[in-house]
N, CA, C and O atoms as CSV, one atom per row, in Angstrom:
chain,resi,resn,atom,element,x,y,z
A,1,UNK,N,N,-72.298,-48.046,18.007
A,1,UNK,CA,C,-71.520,-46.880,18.408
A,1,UNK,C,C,-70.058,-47.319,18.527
A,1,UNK,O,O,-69.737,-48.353,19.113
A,2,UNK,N,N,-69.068,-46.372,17.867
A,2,UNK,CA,C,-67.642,-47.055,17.798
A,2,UNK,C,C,-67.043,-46.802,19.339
A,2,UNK,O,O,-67.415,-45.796,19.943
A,3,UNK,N,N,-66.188,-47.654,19.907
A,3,UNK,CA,C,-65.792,-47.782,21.149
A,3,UNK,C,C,-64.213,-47.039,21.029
A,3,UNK,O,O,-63.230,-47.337,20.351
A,4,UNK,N,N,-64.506,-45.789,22.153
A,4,UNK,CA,C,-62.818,-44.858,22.201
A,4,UNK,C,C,-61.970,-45.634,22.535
A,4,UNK,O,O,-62.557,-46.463,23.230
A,5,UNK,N,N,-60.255,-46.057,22.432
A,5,UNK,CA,C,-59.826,-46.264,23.311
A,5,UNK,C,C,-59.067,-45.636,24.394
A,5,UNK,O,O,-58.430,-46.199,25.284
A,6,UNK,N,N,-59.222,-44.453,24.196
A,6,UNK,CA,C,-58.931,-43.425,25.349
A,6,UNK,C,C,-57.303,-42.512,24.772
A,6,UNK,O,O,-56.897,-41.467,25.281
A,7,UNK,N,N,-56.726,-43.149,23.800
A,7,UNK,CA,C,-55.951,-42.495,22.861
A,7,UNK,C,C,-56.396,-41.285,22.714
A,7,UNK,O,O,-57.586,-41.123,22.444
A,8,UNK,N,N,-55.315,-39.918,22.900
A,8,UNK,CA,C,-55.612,-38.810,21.891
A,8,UNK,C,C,-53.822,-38.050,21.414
A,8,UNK,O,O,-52.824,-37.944,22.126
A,9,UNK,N,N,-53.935,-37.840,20.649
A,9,UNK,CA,C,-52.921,-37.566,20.139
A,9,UNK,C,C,-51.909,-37.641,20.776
A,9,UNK,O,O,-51.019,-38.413,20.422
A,10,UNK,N,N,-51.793,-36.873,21.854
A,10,UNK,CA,C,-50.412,-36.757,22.646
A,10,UNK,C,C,-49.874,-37.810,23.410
A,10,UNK,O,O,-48.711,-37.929,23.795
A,11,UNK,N,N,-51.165,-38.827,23.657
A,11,UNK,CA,C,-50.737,-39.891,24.685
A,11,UNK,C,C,-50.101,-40.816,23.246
A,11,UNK,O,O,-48.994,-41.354,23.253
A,12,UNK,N,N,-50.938,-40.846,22.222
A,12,UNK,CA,C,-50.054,-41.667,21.127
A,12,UNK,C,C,-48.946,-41.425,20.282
A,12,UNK,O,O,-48.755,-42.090,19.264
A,13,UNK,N,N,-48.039,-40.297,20.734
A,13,UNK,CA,C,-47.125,-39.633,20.084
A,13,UNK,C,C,-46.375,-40.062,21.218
A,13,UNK,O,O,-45.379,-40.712,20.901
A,14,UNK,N,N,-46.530,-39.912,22.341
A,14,UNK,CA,C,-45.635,-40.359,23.704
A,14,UNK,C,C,-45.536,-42.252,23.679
A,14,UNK,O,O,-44.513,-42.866,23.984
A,15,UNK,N,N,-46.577,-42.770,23.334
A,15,UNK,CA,C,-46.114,-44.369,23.650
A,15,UNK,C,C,-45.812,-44.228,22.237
A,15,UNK,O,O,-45.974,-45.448,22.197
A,16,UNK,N,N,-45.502,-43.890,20.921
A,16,UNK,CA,C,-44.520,-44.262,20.093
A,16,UNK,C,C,-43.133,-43.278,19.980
A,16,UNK,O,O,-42.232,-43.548,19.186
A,17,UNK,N,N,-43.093,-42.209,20.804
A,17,UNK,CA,C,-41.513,-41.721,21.495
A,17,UNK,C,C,-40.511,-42.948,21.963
A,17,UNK,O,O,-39.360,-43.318,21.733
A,18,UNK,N,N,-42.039,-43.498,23.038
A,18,UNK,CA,C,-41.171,-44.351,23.939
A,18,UNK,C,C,-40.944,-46.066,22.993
A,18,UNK,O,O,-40.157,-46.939,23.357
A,19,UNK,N,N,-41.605,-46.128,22.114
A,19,UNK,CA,C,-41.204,-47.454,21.630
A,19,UNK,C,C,-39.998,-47.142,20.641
A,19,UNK,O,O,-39.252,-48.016,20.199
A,20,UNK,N,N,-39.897,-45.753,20.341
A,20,UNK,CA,C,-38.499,-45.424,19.055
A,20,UNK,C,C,-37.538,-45.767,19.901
A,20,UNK,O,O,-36.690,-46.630,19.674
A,21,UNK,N,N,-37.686,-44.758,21.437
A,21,UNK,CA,C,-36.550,-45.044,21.761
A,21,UNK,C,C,-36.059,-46.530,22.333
A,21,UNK,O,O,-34.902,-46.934,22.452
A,22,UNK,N,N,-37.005,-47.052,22.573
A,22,UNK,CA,C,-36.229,-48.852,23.260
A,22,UNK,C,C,-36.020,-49.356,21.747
A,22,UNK,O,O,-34.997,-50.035,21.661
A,23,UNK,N,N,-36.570,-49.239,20.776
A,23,UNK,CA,C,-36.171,-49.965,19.156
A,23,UNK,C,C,-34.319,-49.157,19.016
A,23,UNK,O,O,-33.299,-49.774,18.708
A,24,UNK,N,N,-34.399,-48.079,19.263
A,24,UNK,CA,C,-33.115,-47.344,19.195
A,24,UNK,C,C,-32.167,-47.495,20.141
A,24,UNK,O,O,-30.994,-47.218,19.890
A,25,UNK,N,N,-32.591,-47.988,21.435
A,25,UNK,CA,C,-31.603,-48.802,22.441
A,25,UNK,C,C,-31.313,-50.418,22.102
A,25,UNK,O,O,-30.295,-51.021,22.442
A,26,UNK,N,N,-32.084,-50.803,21.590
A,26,UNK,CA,C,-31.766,-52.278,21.292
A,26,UNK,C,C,-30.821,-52.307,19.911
A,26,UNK,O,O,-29.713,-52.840,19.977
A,27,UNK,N,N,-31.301,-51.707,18.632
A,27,UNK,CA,C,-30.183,-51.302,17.823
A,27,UNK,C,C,-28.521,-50.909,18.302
A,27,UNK,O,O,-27.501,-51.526,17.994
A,28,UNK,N,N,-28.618,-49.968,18.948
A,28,UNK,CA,C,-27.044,-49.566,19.377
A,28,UNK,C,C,-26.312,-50.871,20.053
A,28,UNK,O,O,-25.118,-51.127,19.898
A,29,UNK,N,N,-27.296,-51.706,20.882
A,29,UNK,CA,C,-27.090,-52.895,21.872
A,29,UNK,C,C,-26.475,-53.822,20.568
A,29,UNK,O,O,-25.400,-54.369,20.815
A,30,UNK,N,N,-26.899,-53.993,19.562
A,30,UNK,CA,C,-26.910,-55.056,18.484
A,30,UNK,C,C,-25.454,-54.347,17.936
A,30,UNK,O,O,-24.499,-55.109,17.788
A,31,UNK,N,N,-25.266,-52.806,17.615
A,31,UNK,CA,C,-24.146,-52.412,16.835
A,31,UNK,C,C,-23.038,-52.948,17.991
A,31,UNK,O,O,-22.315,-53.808,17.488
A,32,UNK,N,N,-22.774,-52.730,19.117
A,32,UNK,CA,C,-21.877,-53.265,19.989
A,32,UNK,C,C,-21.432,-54.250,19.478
A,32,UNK,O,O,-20.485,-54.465,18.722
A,33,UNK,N,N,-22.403,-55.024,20.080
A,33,UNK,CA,C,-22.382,-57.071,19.452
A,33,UNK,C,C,-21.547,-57.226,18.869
A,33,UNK,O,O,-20.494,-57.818,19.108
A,34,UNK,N,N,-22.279,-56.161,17.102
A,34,UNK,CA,C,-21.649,-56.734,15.862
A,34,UNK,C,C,-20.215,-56.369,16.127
A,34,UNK,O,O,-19.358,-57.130,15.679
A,35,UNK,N,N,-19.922,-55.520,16.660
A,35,UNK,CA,C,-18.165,-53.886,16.713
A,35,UNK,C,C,-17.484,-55.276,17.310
A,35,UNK,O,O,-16.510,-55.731,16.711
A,36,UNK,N,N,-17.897,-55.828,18.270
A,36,UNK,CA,C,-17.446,-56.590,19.274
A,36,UNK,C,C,-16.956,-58.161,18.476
A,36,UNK,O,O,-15.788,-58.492,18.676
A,37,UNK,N,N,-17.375,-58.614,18.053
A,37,UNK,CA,C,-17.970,-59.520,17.191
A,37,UNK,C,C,-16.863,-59.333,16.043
A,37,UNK,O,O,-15.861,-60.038,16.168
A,38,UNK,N,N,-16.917,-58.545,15.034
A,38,UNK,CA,C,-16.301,-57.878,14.493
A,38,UNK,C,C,-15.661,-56.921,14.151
A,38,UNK,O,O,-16.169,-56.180,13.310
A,39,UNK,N,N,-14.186,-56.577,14.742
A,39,UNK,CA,C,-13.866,-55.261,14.980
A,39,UNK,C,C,-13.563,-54.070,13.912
A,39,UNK,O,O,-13.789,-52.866,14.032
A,40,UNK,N,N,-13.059,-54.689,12.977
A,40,UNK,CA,C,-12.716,-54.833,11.466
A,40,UNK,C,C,-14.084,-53.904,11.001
A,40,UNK,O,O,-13.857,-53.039,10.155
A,41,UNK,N,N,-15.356,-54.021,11.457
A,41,UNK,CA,C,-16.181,-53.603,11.124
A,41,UNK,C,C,-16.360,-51.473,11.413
A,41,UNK,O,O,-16.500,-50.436,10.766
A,42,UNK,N,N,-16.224,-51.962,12.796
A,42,UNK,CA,C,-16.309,-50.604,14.086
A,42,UNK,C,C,-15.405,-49.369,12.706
A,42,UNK,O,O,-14.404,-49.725,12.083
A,43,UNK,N,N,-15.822,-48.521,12.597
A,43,UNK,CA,C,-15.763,-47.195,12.530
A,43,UNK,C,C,-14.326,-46.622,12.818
A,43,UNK,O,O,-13.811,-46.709,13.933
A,44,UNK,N,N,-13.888,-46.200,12.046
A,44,UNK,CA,C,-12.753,-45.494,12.339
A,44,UNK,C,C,-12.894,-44.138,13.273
A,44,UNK,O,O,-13.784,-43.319,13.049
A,45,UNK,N,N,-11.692,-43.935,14.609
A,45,UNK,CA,C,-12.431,-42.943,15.552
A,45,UNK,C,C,-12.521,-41.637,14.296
A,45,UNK,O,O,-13.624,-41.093,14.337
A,46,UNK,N,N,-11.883,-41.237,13.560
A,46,UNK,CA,C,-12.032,-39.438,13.099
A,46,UNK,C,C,-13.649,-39.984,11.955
A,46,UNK,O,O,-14.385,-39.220,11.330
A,47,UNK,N,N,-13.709,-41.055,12.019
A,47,UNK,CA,C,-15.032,-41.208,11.211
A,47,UNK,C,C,-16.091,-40.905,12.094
A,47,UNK,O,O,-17.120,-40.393,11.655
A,48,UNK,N,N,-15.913,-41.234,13.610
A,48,UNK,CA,C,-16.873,-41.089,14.573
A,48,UNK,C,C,-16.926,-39.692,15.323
A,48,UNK,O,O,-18.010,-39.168,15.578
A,49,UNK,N,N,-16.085,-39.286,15.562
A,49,UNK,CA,C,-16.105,-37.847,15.694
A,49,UNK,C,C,-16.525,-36.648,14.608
A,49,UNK,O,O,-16.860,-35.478,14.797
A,50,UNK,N,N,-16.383,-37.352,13.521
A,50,UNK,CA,C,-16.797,-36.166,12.106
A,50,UNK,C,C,-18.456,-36.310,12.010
A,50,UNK,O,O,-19.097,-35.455,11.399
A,51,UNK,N,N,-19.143,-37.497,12.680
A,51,UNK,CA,C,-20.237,-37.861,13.008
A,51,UNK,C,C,-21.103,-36.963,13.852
A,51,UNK,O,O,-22.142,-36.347,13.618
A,52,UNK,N,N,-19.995,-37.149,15.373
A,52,UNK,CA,C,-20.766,-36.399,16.329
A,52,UNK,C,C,-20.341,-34.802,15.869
A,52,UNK,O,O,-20.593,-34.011,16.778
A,53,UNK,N,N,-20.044,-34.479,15.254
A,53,UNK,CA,C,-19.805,-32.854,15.061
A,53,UNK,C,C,-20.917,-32.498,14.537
A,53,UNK,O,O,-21.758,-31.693,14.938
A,54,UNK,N,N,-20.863,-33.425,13.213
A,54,UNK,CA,C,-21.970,-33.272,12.650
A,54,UNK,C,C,-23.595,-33.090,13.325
A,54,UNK,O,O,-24.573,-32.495,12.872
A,55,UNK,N,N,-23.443,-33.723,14.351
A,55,UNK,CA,C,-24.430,-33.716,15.104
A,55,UNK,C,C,-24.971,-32.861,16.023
A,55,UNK,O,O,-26.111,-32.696,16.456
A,56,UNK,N,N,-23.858,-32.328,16.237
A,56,UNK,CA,C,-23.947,-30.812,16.934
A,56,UNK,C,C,-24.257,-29.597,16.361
A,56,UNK,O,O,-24.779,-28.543,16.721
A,57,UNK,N,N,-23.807,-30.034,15.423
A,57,UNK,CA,C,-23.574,-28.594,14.089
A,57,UNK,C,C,-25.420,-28.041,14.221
A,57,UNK,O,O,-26.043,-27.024,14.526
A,58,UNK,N,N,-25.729,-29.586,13.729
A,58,UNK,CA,C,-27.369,-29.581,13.380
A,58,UNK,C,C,-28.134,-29.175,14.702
A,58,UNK,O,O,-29.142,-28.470,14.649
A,59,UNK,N,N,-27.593,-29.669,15.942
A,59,UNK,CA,C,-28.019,-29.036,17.419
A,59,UNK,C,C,-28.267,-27.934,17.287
A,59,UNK,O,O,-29.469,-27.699,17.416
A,60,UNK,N,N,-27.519,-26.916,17.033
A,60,UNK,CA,C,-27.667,-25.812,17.087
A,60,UNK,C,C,-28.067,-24.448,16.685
A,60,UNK,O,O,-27.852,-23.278,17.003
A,61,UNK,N,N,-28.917,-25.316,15.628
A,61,UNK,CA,C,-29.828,-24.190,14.595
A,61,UNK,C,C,-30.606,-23.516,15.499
A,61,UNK,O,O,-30.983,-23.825,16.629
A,62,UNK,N,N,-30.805,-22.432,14.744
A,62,UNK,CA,C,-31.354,-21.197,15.563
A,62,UNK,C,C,-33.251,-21.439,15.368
A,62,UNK,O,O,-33.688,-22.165,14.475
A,63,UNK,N,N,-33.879,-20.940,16.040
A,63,UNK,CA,C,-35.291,-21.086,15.899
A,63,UNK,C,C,-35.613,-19.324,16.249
A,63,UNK,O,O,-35.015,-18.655,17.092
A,64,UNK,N,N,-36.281,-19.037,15.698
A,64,UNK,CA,C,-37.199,-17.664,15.627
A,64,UNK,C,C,-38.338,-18.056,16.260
A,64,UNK,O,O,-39.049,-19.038,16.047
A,65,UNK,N,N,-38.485,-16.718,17.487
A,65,UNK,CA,C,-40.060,-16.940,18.121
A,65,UNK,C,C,-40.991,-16.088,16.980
A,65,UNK,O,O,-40.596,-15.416,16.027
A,66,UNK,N,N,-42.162,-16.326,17.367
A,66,UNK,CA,C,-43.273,-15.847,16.394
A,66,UNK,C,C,-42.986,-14.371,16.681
A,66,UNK,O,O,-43.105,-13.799,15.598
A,67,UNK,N,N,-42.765,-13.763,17.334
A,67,UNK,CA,C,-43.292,-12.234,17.619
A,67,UNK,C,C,-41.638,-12.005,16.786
A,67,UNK,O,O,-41.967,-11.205,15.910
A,68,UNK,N,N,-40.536,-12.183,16.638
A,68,UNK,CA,C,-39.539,-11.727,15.822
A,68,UNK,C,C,-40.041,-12.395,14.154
A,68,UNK,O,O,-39.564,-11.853,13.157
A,69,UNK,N,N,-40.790,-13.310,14.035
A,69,UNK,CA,C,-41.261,-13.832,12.842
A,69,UNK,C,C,-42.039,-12.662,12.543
A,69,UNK,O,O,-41.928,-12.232,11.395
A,70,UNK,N,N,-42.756,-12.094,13.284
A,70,UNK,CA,C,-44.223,-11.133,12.789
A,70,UNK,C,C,-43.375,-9.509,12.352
A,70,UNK,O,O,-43.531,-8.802,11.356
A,71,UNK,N,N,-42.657,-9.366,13.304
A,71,UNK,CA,C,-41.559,-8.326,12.976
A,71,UNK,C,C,-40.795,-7.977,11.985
A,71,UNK,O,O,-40.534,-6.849,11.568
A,72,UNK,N,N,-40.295,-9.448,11.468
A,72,UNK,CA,C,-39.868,-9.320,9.796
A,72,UNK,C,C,-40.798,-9.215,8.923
A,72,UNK,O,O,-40.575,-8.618,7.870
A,73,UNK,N,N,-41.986,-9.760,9.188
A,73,UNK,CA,C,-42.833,-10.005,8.027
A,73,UNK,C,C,-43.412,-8.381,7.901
A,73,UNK,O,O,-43.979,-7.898,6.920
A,74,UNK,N,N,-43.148,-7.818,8.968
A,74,UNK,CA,C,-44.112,-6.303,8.833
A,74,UNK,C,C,-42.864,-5.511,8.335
A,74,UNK,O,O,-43.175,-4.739,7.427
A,75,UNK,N,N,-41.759,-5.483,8.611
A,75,UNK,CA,C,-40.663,-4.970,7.844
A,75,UNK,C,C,-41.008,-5.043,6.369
A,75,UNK,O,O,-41.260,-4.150,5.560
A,76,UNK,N,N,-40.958,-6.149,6.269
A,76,UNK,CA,C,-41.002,-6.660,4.397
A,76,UNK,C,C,-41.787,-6.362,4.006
A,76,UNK,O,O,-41.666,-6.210,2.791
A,77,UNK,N,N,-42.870,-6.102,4.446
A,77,UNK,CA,C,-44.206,-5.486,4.034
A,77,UNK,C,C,-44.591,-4.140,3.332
A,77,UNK,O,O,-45.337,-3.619,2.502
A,78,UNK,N,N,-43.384,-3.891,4.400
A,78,UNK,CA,C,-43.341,-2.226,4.323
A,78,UNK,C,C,-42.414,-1.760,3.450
A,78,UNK,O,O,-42.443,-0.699,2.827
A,79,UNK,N,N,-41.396,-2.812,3.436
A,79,UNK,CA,C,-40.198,-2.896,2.392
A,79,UNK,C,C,-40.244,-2.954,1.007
A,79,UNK,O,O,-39.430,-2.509,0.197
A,80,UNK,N,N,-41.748,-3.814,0.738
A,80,UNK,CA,C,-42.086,-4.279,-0.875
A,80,UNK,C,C,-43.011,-3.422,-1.090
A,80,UNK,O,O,-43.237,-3.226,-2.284
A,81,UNK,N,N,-43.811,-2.666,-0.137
A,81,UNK,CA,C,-44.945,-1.767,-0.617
A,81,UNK,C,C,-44.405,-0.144,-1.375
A,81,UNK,O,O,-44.961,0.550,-2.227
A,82,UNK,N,N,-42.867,0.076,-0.494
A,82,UNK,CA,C,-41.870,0.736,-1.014
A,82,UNK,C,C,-41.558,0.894,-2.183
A,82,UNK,O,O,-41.600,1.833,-2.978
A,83,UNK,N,N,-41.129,-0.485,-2.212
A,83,UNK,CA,C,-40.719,-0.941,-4.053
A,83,UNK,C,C,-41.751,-0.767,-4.692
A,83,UNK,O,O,-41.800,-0.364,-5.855
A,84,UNK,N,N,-42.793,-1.092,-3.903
A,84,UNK,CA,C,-43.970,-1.170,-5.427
A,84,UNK,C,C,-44.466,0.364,-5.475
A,84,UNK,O,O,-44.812,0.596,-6.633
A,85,UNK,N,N,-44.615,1.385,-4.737
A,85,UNK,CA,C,-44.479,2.478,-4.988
A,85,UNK,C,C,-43.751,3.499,-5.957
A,85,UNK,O,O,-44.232,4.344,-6.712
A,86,UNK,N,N,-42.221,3.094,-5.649
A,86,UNK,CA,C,-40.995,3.434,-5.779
A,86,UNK,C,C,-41.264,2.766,-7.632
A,86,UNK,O,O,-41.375,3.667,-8.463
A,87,UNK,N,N,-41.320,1.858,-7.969
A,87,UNK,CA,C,-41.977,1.102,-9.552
A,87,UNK,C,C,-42.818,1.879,-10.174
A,87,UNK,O,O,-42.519,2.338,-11.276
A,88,UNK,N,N,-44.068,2.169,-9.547
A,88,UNK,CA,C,-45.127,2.616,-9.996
A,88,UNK,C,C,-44.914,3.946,-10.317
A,88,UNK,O,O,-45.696,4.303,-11.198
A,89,UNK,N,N,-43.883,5.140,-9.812
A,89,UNK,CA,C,-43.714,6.141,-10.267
A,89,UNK,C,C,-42.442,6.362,-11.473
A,89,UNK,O,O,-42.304,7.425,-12.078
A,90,UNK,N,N,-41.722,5.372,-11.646
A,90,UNK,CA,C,-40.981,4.728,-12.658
A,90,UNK,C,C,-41.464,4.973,-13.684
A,90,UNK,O,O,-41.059,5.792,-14.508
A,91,UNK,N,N,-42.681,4.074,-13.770
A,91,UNK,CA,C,-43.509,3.924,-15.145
A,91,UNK,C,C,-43.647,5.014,-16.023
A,91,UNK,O,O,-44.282,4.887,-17.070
């Protein structure tokens, strides 16, 4: 009989959240170093700000709840059954 280890999805989506993010804290720790290390290297600031904009930009996409999703789809429904009506007496 195979042995669980008590893993189910969510607990293993959460301990690899938490290992991205310490791999992603130790990275930034290392970019310092290098900036530090080598300054010559570090980023020009309007290079770093055209970065974080960028980053915001993408923040702020809009998300649709399902019940305004179901709302369009019954619009369009009603919209193409139109057309295909509206076609069919064309002919």
């Amino acid at each position: 009989m195979p042995r669980r280890s008590g893993l189910n999805a969510d607990r293993l989506r959460d301990l690899a959240r938490r290992g991205a993010e310490q791999a992603l804290r130790q990275l930034r720790a290392e970019i310092v170093a290098i900036e530090r290390t080598f300054p010559e290297l570090k980023l020009p600031k309007h290079r770093r700000e055209l970065r974080r904009s960028l980053g915001n930009a993408r923040a702020r996409t809009r998300n649709i709840s399902a019940e305004a999703r179901k709302a369009i789809s019954e619009r369009m429904t009603k919209y193409w059954a139109e057309r295909r009506k509206a076609q069919s007496k064309v002919k």
